[in-house]
Backbone as a ProteinNet text record, in pm:
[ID]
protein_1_A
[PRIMARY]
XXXXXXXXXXXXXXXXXXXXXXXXXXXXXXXXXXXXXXXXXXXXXXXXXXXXXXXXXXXXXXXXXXXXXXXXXXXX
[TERTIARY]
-618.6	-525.3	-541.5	-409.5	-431.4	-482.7	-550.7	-620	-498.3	-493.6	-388	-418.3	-349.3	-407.3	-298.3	-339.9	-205.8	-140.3	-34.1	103.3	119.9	161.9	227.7	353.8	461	654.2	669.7	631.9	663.6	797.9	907.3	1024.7	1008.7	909.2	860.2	762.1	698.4	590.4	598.4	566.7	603.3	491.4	415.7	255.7	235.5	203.6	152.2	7.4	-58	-161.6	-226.4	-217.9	-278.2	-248	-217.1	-260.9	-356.3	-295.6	-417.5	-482	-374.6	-439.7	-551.2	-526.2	-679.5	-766.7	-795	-889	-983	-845.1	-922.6	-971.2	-928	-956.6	-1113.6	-1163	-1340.6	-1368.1	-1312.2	-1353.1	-1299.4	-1244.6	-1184.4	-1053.3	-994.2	-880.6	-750	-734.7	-641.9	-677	-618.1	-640.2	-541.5	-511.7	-424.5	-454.1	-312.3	-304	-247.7	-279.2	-233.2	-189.3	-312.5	-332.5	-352.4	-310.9	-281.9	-401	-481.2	-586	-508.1	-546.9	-515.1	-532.1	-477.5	-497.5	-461.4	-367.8	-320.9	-474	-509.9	-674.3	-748.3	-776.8	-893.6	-854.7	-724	-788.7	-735.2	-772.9	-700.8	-568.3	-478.6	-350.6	-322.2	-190.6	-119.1	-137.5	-111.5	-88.4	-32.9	11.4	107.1	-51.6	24.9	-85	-83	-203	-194	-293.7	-256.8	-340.3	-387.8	-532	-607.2	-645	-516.2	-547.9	-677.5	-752.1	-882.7	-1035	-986.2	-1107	-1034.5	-890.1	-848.4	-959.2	-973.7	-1083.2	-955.9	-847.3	-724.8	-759	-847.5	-875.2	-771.7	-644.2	-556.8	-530.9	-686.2	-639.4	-568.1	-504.9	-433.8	-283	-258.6	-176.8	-120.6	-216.7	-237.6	-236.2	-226.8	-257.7	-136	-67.7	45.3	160.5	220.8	308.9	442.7	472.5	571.4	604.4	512.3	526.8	562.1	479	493.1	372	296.7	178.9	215.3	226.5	190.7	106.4	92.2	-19.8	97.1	24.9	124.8	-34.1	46.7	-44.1	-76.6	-221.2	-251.6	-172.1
3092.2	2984.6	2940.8	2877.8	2866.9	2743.1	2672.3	2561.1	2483.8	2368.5	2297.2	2273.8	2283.2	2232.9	2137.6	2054.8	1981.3	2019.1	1979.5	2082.6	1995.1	1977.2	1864.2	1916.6	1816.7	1821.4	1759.1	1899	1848.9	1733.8	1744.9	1696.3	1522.7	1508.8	1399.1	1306.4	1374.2	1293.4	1301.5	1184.6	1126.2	1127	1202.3	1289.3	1122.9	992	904.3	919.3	843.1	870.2	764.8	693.3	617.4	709.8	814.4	908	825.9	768.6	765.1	894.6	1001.2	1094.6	1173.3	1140.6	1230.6	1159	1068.7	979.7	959.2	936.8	957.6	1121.6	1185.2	1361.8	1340.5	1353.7	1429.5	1531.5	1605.6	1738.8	1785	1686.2	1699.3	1861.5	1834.5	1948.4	1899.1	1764.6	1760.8	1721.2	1736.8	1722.5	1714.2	1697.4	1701.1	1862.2	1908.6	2066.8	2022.4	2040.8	2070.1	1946.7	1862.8	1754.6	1769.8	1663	1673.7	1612.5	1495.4	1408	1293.4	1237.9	1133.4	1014.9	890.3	753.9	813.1	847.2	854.8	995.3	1060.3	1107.4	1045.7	919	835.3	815.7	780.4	736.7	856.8	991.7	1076.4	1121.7	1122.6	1142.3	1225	1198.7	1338.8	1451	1493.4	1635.7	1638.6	1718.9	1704.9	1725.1	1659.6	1674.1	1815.2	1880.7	2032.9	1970.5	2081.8	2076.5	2223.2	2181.4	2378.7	2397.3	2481.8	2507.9	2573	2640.6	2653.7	2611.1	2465.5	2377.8	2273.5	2284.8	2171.2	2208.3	2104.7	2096.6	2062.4	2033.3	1935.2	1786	1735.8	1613	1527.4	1523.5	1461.9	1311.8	1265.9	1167.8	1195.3	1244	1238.7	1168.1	1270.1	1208.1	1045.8	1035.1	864.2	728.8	880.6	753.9	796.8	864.2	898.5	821.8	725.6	597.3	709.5	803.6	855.3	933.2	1016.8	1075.1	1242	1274.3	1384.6	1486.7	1444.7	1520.9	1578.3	1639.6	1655.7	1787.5	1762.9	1880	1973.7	2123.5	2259.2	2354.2	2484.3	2605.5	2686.8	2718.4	2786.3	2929.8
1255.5	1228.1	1082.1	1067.1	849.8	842.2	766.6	737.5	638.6	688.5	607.8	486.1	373.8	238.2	146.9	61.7	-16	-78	-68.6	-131.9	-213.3	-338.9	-468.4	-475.6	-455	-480.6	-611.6	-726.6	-852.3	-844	-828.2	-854.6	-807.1	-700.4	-701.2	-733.5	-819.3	-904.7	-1013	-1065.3	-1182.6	-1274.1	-1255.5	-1319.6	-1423.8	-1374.7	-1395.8	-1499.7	-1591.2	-1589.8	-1529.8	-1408	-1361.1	-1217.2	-1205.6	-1074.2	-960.2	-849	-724.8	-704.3	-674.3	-596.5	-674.1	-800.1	-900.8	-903.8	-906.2	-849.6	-739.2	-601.3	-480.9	-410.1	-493.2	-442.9	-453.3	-329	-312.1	-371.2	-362.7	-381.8	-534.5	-650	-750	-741.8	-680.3	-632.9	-698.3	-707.5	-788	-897.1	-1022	-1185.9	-1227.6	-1384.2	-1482	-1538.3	-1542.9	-1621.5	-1742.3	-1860.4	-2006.2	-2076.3	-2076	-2120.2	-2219	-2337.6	-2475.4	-2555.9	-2422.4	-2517.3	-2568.5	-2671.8	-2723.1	-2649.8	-2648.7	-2589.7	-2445.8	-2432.8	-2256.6	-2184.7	-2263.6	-2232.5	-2190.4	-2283.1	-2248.1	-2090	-2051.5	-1902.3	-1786.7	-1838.6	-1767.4	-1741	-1848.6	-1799.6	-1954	-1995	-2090.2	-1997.5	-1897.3	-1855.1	-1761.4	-1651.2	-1550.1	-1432.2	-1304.5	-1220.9	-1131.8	-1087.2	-1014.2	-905.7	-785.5	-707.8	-684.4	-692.9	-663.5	-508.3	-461.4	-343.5	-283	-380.9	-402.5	-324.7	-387.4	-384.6	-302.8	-245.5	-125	-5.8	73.5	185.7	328.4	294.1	327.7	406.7	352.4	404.8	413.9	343.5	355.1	273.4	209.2	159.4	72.4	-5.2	-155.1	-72.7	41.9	109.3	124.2	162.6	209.9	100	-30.3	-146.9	-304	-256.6	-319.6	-313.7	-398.3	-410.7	-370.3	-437.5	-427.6	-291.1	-199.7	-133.8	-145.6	-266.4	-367.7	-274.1	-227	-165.8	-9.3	21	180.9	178.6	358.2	414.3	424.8	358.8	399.3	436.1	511.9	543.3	423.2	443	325.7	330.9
[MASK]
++++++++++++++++++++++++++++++++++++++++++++++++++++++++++++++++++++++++++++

């Protein structure tokens, strides 16, 4: 059976740099890809947010903490 993992709906996130879900990720699975640095660096943001299906565990919180509803559980 496939292990559920988080799916990110680019078209619905608004790659914030005040991100919940990079934050609350345990397992650091979600991040910023191709961040520029500068002031919006300092607090983690300039880059769009990814999720590494990788290192998902699918615990589901990112879920639970996504304003937009950009995250859900999909099959690996």
């Amino acid at each position: 059976m496939a292990k559920k993992k988080a799916v990110l709906n680019e078209s619905k996130c608004d790659n914030s740099p005040f991100c919940p879900v990079v934050k609350v990720c345990p397992v650091k699975a979600a991040t910023r890809a191709g961040g520029t640095g500068g002031f919006l660096g300092m607090f983690g943001g300039g880059g769009k947010v990814a999720i590494d299906a990788a290192k998902c565990t699918g615990c589901g919180v990112c879920v639970q903490y996504c304003p937009h509803g950009a995250v859900t559980m999909g099959k690996d």
